[in-house]
C-alpha positions in Angstrom: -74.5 72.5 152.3 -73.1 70.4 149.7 -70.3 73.1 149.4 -69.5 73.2 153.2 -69.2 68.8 152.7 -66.8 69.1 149.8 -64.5 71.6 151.4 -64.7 69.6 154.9 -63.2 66.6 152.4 -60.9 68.0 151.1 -59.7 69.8 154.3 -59.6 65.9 155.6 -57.6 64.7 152.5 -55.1 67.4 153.0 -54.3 67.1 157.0 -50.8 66.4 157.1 -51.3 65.5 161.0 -52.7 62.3 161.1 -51.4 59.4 160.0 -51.2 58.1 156.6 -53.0 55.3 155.3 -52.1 53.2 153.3 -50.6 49.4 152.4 -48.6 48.1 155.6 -44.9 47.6 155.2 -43.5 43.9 153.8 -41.8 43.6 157.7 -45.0 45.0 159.7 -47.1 42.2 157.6 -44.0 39.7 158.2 -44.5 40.3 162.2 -48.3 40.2 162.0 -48.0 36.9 160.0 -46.0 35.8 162.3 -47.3 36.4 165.7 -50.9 35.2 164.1 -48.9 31.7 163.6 -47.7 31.8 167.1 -51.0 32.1 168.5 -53.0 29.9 166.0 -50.4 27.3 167.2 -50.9 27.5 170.5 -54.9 27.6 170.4 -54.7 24.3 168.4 -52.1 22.7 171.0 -54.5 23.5 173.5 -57.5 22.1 171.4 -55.9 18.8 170.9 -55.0 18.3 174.4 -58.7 19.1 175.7 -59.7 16.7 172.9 -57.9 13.9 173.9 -58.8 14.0 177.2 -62.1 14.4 176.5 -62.0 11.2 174.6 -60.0 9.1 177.4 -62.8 9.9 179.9 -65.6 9.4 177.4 -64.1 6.0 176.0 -63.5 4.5 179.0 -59.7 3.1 177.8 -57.1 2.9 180.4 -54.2 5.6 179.3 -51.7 2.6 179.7 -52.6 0.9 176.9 -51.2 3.3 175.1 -48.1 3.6 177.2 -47.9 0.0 176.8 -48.1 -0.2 172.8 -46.0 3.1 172.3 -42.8 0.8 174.1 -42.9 -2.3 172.4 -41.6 -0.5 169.6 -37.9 -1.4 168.9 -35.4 0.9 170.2 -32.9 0.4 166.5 -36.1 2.1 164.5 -35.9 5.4 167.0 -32.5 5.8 167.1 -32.9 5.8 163.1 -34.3 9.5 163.4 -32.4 12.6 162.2 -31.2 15.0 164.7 -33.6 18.1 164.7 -32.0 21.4 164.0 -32.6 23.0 167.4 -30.6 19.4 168.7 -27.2 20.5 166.2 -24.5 23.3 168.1 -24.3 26.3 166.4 -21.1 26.9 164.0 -20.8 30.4 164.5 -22.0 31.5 168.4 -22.3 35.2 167.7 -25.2 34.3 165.6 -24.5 34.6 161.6 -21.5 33.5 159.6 -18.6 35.3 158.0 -19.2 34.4 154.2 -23.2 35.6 154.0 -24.1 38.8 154.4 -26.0 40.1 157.5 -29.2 41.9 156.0 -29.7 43.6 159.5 -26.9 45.6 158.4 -26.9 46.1 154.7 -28.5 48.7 153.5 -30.2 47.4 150.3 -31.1 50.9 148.5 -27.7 51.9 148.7 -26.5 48.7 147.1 -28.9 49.0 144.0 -28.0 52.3 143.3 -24.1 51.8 143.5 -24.4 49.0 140.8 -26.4 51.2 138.5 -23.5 54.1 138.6 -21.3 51.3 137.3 -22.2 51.7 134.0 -21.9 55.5 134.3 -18.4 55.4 135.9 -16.6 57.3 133.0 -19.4 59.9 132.5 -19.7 60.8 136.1 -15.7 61.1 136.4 -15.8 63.7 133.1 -18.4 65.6 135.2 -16.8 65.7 138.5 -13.5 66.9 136.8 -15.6 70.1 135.3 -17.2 70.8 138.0 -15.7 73.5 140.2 -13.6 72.8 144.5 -16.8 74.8 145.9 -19.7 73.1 144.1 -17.5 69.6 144.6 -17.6 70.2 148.4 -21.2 71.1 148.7 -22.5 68.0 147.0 -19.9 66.0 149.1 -21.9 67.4 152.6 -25.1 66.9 151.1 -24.2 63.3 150.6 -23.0 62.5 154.0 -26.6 63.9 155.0 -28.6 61.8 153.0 -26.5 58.6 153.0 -25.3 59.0 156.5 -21.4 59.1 155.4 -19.2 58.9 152.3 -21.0 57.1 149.7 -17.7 56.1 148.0 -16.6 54.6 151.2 -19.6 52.2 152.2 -19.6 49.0 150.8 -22.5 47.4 148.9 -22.1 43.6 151.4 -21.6 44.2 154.5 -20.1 40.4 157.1 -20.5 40.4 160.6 -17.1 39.0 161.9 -13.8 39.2 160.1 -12.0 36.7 158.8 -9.4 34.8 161.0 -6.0 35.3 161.0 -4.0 32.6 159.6 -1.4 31.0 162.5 2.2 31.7 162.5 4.5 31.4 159.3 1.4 30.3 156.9 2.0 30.7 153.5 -0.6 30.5 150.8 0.3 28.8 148.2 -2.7 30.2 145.4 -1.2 33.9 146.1 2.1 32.5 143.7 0.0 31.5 141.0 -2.0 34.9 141.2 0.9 37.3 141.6 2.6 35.4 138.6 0.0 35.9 136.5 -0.2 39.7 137.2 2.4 42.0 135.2 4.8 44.1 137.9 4.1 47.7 138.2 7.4 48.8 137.0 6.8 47.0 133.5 3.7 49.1 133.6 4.8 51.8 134.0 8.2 51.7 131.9 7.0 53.2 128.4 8.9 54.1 125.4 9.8 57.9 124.8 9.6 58.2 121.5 10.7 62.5 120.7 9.3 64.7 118.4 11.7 66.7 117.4 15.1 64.9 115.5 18.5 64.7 117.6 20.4 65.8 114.8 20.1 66.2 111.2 23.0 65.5 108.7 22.8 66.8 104.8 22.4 64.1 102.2 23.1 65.5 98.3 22.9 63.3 95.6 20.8 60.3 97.4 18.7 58.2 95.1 15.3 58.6 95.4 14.2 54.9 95.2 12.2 52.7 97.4 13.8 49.5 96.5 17.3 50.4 97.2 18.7 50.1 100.9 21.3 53.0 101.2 21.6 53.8 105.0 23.1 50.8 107.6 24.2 51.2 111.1 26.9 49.0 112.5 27.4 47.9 115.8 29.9 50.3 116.4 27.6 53.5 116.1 28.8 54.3 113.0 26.5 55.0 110.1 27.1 54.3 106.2 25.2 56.6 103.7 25.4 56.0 99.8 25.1 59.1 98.4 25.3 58.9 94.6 28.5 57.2 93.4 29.9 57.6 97.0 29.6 56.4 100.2 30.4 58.4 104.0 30.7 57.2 107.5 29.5 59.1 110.3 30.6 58.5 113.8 27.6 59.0 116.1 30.1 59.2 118.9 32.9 61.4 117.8 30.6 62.9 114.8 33.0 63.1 112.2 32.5 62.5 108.5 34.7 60.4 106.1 34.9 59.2 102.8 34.9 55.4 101.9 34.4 54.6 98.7 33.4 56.5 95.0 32.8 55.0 91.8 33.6 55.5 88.1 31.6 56.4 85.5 27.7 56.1 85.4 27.7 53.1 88.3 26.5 54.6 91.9 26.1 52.6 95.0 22.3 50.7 95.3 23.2 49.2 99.0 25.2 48.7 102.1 24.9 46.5 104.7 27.4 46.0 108.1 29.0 42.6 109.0 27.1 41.7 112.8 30.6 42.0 114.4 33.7 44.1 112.9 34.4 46.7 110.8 33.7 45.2 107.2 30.8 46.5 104.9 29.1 45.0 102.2 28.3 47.7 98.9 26.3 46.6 96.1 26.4 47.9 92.7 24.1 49.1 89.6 26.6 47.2 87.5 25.8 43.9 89.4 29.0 43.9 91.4 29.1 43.2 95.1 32.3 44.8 96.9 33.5 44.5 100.5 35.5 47.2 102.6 37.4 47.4 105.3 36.6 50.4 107.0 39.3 50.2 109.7 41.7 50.3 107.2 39.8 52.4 104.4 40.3 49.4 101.8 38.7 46.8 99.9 39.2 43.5 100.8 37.2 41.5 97.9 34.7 42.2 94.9 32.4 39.2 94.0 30.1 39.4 90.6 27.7 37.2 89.5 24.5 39.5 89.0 23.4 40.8 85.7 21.7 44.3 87.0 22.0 46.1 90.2 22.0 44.8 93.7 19.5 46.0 95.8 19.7 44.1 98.9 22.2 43.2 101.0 21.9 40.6 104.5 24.6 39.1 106.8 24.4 35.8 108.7 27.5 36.0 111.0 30.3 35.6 108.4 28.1 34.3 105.4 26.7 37.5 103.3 23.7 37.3 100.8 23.0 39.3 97.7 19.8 39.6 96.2 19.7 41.1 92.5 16.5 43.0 90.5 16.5 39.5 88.1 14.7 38.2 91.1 18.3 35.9 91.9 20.1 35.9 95.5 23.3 33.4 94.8 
């Protein structure tokens, strides 16, 4: 028999046809709170008014006495009163306001677990871009079953009325200072190409290896000076011919060259100290300046006024 009782329980535990027991819901115990307000209200109303006319009949006092002290009050400490709540018009008549939320329509789960995917945003997107059209579109349906429509598409807050439109030729003056602040799209999306392969390469025999010395300058004109050695070429970038300037004598070789800002003069410094400026329109030079005791390795125009500096750490 005690067999028979343990399998009836059990059978009773596992019915999947009645209905389950358990804690009440938070809004079922909200309603019952509420309606067992109501009515403990009411059964008090009705006890005081029993009460007090039990208490006039029992008392013997005349009911005008009362009337009688309740109007000698003045009439400025009444009007003093606040307006109750139910007195004050309604702002919104549709019942709920524009900037709060209705809960009635927000659904609460859904927002909780949209803000915990933010954290997860660039995982999931790696994921979704392995995953295959088929499987993609199968987990899309099974979405709009669950949730009732596109997840992506339902928002977390949800208004009851739209905002109004603003009236006729209203202009707002905050959207200046927040579209100033915010960089264009086309200076976005205007990057630098930078190629990885050269546009053209040009042979240089005889350059000095040397870090300090500054033996390639490109002049306004697009045309490039190389010192190579004791010698120094132009190369026009537009016509792409090659011509000689300049060689020297001896054991001196060229250590830099620097263009004038505007025109066709270029500065060449020396090992022997020299500094010596060319014409390059005319193929001839206009000036050598000394003053340095080794050789020049730098070279830098300011308009028309030209600076040297020297390895003896001097610049005159």
């Amino acid at each position: 028999m005690s067999h028979l009782k343990y399998m009836k329980e059990i059978n009773n535990l596992t019915r999947m046809d009645e209905t389950i027991k358990g804690p009440l819901p938070r809004w079922q115990k909200k309603c019952l709170e509420t309606s067992n307000s109501s009515v403990n209200l009411s059964i008090n109303s009705s006890r005081k008014i029993t009460n007090g006319s039990f208490t006039n009949s029992t008392t013997g006092k005349t009911p005008t006495k009362k009337s009688d002290t309740r109007m000698k009050k003045t009439p400025s400490k009444t009007s003093k009163k606040s307006p109750s709540r139910a007195s004050t018009p309604a702002k919104t008549p549709s019942g709920g306001d524009r900037f709060i939320p209705s809960r009635a329509t927000t659904n609460f789960d859904l927002g909780y677990y949209k803000i915990q995917q933010q954290p997860n945003t660039e995982k999931n997107e790696e994921k979704v871009d392995n995953i295959s059209p088929s499987k993609r579109e199968m987990q899309r349906l099974m979405g709009e079953n669950l949730h009732g429509g596109d997840i992506n598409q339902m928002r977390v807050l949800s208004y009851q009325n739209k905002a109004p439109a603003p009236p006729e030729g209203y202009q707002n003056p905050l959207r200046v200072v927040y579209s100033q602040s915010k960089t264009p799209a086309s200076i976005k999306a205007s990057t630098r190409h930078i190629p990885q392969t050269p546009d053209r390469i040009l042979d240089a025999p005889e350059i000095v290896d040397d870090y300090y010395l500054n033996l390639i300058d490109w002049s306004e004109n697009n045309i490039l000076a190389v010192a190579l050695g004791a010698s120094v070429y132009l190369w026009n970038a537009a016509t792409g011919t090659i011509e000689q300037l300049l060689e020297l004598n001896g054991n001196d070789y060229v250590c830099s060259v620097a263009w004038i800002q505007e025109g066709p003069y270029l500065a060449v410094g020396t090992t022997v100290g020299n500094t010596e400026l060319w014409d390059c329109s005319q193929i001839k030079r206009v000036r050598v300046m000394n003053g340095h005791a080794a050789r020049v390795g730098s070279l830098s125009w300011n308009s028309h006024v030209l600076t040297s500096g020297c390895r003896t750490n001097s610049a005159p």
